[in-house]
Biopython code that builds the backbone (N, CA, C, O; Angstrom):
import numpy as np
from Bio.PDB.StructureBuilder import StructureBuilder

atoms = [
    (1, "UNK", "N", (-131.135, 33.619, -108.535)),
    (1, "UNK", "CA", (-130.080, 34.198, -107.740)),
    (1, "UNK", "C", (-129.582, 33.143, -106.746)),
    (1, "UNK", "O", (-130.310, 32.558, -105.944)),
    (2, "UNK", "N", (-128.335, 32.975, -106.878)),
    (2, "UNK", "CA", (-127.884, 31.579, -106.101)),
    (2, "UNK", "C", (-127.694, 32.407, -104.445)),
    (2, "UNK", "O", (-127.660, 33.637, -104.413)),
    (3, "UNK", "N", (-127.602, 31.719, -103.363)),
    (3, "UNK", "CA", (-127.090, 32.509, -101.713)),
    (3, "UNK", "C", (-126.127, 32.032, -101.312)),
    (3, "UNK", "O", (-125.795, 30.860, -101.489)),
    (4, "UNK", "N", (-125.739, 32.567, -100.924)),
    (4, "UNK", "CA", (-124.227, 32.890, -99.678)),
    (4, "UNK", "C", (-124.589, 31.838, -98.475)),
    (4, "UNK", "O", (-125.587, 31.806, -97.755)),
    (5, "UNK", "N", (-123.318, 30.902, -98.507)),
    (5, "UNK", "CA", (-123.563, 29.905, -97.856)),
    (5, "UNK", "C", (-122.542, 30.624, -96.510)),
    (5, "UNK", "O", (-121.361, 30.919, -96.699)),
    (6, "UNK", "N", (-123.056, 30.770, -95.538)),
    (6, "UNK", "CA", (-121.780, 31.575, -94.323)),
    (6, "UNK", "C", (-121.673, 29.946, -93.286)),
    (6, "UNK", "O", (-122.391, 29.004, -92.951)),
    (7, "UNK", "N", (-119.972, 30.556, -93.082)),
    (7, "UNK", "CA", (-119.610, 29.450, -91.883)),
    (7, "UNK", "C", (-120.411, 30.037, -90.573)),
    (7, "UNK", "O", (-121.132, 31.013, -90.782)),
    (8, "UNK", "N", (-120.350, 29.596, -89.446)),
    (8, "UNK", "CA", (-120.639, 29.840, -88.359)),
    (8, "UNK", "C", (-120.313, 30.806, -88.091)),
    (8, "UNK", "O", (-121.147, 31.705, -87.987)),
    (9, "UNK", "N", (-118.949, 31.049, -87.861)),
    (9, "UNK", "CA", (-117.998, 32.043, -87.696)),
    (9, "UNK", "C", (-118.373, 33.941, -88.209)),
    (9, "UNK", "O", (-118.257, 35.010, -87.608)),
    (10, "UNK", "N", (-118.875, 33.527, -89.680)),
    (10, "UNK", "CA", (-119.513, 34.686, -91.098)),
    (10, "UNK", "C", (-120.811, 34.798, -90.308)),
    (10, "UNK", "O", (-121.351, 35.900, -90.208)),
    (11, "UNK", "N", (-121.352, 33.687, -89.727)),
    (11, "UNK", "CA", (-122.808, 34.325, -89.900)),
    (11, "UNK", "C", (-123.057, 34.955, -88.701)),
    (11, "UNK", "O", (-123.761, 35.965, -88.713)),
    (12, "UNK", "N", (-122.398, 34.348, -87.200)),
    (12, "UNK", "CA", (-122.125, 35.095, -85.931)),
    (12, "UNK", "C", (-121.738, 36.365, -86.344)),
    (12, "UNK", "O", (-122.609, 37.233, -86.299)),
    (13, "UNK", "N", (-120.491, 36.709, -86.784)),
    (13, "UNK", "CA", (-120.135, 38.290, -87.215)),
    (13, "UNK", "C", (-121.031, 38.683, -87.948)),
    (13, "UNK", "O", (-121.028, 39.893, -87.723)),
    (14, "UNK", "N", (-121.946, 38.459, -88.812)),
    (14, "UNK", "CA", (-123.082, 38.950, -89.402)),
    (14, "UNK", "C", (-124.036, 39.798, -88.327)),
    (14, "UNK", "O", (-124.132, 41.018, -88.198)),
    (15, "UNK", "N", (-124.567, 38.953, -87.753)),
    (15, "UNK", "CA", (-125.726, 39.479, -86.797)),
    (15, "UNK", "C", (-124.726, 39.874, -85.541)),
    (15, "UNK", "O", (-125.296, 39.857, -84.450)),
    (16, "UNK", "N", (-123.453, 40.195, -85.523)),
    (16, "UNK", "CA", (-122.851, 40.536, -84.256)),
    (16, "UNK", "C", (-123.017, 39.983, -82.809)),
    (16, "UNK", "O", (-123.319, 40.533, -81.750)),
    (17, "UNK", "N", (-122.649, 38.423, -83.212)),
    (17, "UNK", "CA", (-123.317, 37.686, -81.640)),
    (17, "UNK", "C", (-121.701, 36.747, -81.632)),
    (17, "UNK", "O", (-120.771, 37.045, -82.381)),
    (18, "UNK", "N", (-121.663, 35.732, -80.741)),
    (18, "UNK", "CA", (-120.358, 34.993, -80.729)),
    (18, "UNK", "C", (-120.589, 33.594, -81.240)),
    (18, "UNK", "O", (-121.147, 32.781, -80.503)),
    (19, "UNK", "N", (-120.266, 33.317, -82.240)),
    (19, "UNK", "CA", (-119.882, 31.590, -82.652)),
    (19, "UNK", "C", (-120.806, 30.739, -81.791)),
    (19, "UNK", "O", (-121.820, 30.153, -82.171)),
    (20, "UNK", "N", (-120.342, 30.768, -80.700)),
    (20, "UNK", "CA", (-120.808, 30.040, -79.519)),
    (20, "UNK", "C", (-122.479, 30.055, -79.339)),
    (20, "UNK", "O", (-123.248, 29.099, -79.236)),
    (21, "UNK", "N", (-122.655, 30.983, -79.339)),
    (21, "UNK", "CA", (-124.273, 31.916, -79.217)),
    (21, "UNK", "C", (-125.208, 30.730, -80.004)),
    (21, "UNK", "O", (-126.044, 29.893, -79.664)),
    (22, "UNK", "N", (-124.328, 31.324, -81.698)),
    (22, "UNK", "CA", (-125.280, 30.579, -82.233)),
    (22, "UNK", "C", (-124.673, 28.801, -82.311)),
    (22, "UNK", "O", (-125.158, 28.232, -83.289)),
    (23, "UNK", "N", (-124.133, 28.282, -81.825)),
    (23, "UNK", "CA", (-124.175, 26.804, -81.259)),
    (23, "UNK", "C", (-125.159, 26.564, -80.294)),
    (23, "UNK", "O", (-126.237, 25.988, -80.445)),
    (24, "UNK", "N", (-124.712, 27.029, -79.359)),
    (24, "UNK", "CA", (-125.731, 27.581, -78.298)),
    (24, "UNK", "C", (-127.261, 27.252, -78.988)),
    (24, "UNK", "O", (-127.702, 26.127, -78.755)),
    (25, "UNK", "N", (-127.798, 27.842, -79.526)),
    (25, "UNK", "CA", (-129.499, 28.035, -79.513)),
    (25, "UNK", "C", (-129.507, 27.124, -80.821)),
    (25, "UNK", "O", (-130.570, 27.342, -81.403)),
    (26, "UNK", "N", (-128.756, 26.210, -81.497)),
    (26, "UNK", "CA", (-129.149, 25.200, -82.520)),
    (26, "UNK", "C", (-129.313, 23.979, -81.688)),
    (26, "UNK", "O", (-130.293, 23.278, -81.942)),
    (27, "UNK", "N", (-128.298, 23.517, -80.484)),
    (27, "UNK", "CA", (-128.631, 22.758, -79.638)),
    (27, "UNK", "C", (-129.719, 22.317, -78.680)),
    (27, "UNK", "O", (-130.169, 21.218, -78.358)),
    (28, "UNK", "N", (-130.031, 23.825, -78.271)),
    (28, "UNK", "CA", (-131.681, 24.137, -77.756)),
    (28, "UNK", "C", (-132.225, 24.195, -78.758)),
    (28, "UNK", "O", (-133.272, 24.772, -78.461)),
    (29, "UNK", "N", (-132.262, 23.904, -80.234)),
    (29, "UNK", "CA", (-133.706, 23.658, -80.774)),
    (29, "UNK", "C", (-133.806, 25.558, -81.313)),
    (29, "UNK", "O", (-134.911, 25.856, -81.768)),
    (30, "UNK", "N", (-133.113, 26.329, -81.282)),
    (30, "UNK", "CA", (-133.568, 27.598, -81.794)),
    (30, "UNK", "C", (-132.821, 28.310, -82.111)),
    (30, "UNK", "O", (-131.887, 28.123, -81.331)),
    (31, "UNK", "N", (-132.575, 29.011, -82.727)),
    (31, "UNK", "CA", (-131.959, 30.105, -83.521)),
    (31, "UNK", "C", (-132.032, 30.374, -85.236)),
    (31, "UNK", "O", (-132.981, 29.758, -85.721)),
    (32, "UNK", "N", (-131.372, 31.025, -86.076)),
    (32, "UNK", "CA", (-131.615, 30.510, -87.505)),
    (32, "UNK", "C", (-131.828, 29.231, -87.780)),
    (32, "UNK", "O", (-132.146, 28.471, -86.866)),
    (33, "UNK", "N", (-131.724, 28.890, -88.757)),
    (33, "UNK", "CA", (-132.420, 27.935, -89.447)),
    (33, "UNK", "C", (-130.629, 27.876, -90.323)),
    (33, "UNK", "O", (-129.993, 28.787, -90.853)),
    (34, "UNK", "N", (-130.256, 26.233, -90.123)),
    (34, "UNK", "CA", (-128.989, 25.818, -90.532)),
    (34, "UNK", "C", (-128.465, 24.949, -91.879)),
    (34, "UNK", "O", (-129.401, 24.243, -92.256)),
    (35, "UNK", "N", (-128.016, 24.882, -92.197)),
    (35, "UNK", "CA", (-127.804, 23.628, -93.444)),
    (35, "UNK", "C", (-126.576, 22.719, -92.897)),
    (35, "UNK", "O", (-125.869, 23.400, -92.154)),
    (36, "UNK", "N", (-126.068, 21.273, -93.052)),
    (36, "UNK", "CA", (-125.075, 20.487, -93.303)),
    (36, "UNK", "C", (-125.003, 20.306, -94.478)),
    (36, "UNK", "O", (-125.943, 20.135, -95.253)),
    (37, "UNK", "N", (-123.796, 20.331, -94.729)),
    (37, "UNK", "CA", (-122.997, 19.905, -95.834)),
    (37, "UNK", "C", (-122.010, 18.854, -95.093)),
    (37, "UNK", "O", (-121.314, 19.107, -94.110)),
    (38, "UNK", "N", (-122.100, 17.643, -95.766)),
    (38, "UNK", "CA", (-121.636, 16.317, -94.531)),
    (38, "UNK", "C", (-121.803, 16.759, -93.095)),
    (38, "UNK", "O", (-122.900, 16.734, -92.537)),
    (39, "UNK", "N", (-120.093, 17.380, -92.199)),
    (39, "UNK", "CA", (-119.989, 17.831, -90.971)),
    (39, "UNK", "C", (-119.859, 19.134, -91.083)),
    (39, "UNK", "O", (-119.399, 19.573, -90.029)),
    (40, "UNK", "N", (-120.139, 20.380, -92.249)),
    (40, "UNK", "CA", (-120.172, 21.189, -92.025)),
    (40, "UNK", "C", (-121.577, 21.891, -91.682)),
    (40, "UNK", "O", (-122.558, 21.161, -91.820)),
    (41, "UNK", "N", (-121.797, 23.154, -91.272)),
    (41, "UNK", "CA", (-122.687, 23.270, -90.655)),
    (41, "UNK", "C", (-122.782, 24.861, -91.633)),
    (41, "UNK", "O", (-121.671, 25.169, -92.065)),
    (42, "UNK", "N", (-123.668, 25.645, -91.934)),
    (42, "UNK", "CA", (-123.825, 26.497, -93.026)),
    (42, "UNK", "C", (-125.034, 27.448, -92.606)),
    (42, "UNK", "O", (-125.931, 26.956, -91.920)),
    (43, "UNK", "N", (-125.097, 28.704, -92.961)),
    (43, "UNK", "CA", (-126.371, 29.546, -93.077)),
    (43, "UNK", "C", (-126.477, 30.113, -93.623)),
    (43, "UNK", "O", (-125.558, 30.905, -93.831)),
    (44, "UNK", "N", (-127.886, 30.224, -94.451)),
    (44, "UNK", "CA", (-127.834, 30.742, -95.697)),
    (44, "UNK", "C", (-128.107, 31.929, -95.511)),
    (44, "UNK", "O", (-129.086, 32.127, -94.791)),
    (45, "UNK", "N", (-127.439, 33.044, -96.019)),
    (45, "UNK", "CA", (-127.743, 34.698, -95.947)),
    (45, "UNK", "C", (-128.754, 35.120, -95.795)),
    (45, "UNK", "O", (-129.002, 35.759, -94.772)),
    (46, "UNK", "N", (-129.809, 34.879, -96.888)),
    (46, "UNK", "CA", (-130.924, 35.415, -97.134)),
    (46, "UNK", "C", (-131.983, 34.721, -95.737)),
    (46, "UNK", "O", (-132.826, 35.470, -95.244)),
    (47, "UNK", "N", (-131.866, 33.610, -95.329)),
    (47, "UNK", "CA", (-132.984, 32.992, -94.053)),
    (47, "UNK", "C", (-131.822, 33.603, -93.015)),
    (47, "UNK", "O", (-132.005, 32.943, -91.993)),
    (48, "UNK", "N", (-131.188, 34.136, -92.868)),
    (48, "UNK", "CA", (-130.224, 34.814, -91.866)),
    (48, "UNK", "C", (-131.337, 35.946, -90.922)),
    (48, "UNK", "O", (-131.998, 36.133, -89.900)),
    (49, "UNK", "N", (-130.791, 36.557, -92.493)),
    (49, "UNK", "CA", (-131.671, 37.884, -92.114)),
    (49, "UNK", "C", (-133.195, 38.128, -92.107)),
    (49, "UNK", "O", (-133.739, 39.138, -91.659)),
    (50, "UNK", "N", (-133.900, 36.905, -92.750)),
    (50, "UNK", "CA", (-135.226, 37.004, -92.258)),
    (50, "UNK", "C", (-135.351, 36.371, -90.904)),
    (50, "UNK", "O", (-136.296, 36.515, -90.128)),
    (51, "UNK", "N", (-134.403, 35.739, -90.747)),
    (51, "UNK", "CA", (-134.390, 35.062, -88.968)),
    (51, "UNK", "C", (-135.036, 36.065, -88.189)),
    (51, "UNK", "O", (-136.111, 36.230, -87.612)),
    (52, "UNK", "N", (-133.248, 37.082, -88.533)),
    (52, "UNK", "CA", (-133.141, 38.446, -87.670)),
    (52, "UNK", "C", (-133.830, 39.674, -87.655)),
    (52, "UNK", "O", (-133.766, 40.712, -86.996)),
    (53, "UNK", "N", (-134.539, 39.217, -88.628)),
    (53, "UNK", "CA", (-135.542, 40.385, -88.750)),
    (53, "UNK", "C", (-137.033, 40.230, -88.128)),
    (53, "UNK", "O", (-137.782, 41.121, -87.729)),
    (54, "UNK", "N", (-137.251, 38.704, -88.170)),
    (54, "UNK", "CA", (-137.893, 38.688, -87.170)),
    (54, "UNK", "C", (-138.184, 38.671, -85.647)),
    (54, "UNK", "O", (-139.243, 38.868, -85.051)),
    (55, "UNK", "N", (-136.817, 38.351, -85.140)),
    (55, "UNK", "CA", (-136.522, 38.664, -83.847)),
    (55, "UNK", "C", (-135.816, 39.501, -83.327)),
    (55, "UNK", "O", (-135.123, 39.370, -82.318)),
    (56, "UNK", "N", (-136.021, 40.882, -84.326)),
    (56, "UNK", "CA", (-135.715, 42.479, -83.668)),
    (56, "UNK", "C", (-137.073, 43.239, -83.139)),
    (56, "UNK", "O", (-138.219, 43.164, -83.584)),
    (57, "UNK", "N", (-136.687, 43.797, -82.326)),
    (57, "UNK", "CA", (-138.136, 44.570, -81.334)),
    (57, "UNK", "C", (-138.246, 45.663, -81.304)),
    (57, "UNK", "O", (-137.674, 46.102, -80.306)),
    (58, "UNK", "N", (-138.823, 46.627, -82.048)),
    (58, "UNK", "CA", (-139.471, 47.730, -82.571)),
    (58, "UNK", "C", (-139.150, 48.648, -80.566)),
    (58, "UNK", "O", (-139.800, 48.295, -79.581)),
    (59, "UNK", "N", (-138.155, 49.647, -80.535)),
    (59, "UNK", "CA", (-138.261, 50.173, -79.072)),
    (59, "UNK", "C", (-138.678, 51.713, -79.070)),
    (59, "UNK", "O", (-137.787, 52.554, -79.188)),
    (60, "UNK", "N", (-140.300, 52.186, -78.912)),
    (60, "UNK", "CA", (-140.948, 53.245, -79.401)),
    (60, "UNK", "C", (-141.402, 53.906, -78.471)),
    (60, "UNK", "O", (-142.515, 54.427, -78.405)),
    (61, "UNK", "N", (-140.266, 53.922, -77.438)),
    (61, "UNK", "CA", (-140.770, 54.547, -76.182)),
    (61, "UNK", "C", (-139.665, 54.949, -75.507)),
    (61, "UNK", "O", (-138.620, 54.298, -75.511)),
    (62, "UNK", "N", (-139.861, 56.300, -74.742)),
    (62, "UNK", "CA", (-138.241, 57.002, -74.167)),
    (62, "UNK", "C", (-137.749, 56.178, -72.979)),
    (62, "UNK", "O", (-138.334, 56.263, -71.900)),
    (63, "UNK", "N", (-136.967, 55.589, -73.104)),
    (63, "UNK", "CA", (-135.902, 55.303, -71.794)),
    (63, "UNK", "C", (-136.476, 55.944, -70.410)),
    (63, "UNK", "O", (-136.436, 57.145, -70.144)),
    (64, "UNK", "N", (-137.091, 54.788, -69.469)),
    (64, "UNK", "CA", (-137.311, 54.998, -68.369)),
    (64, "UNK", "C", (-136.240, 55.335, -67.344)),
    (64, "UNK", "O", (-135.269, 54.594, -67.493)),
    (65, "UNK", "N", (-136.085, 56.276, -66.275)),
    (65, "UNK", "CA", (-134.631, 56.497, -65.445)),
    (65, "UNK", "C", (-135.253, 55.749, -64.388)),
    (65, "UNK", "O", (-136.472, 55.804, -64.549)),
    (66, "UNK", "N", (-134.990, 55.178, -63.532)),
    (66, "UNK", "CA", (-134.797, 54.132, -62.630)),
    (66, "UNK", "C", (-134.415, 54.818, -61.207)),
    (66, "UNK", "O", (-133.234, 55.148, -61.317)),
    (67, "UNK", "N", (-134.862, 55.153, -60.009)),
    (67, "UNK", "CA", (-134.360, 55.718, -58.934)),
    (67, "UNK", "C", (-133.091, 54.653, -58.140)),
    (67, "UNK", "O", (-133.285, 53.452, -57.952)),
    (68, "UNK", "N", (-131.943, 55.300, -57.786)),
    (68, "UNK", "CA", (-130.774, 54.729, -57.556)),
    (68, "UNK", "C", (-131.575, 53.784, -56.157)),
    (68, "UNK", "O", (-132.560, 54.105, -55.493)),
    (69, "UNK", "N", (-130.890, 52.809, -56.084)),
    (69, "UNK", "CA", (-131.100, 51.528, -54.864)),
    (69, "UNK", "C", (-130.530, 52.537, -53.570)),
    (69, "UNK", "O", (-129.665, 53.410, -53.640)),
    (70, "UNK", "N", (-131.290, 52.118, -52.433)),
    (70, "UNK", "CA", (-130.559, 52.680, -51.356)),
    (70, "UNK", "C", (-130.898, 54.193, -51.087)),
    (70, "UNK", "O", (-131.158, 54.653, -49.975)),
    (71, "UNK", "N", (-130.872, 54.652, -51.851)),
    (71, "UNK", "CA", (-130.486, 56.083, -51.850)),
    (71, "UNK", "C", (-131.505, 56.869, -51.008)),
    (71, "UNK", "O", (-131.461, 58.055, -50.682)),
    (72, "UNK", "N", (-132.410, 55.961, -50.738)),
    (72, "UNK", "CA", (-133.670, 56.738, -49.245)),
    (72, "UNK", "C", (-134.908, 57.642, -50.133)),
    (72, "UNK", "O", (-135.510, 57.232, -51.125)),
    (73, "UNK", "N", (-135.104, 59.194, -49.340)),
    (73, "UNK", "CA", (-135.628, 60.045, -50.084)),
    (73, "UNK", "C", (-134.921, 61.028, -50.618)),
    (73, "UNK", "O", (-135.467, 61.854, -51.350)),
]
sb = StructureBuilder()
sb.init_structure("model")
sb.init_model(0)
sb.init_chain("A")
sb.init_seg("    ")
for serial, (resi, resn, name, xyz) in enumerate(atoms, 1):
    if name == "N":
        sb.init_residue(resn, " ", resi, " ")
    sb.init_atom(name, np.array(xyz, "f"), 0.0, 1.0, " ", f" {name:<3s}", serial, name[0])
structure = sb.get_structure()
């Protein structure tokens, strides 16, 4: 099965983050995992989503309410 080579652009709208984002964390050394093709820059679908699947966080607990600032007793 051959993969889906996404521009920057495809793979940001993929995981719903901005272009930038993921420039952003390839520069720091982190985010998916990238390919060049000469000066293009590429991500492959399938290591996309095992990226993102590993850095989603299981949230198994009810929403704490927070007492308003200020507000005294």
């Amino acid at each position: 099965m051959s993969d889906l080579y996404l521009t920057r652009q495809a793979a940001a709208d993929f995981i719903s983050i901005k272009p930038a984002t993921l420039r952003s964390w390839h520069y720091r050394g982190g985010g998916p995992p990238m390919v060049k093709f000469g000066r293009m820059c590429r991500y492959e679908q399938s290591k996309l989503i095992a990226w993102a699947a590993k850095q989603a966080k299981k949230v198994n607990r009810p929403a704490v309410r927070r007492a308003a600032k200020g507000g005294g007793k």
